[in-house]
C-alpha positions, 0 to 999 in steps of 0.5 A: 239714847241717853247716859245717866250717871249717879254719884255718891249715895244714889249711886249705893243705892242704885247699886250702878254708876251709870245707865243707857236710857232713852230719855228724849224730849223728857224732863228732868223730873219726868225722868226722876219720877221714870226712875223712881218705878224701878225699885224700892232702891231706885225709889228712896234714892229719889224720894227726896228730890233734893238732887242736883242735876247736870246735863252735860256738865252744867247744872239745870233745874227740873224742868230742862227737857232732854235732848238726844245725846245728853248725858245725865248725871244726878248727884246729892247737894252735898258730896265729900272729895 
């Protein structure tokens, strides 16, 4: 199983902070699109796919292939402190 984390405005429009999802052996953009298919909300969230990605704190590009255990976190490019 897999912990994915959104921060900032995917995290508003998610309406969540985090999810379990089992994303083994699945790309990034793979992932991104699974999402997509949850919502209308989920969907104009990662409409843009200008996101940023980090799998267990370091930032990978669209074609990283999950592993069990990895933990997920999607982020927009530009965020505020």
């Amino acid at each position: 199983m897999n912990k994915i984390i959104f921060f900032a405005q995917i995290r508003e429009l998610v309406e969540t902070d985090s999810i379990i999802l089992d994303a083994n052996q699945v790309s990034i953009l793979e992932l991104l699109e699974q999402l997509s298919k949850r919502g209308d909300r989920w969907a104009l969230a990662f409409k843009e796919r200008v996101i940023l990605c980090a799998v267990n704190q370091v930032l990978v590009d669209s074609d990283y292939i999950i592993q069990a255990g990895d933990e997920i976190a999607f982020f927009p490019p530009v965020t505020g402190g």
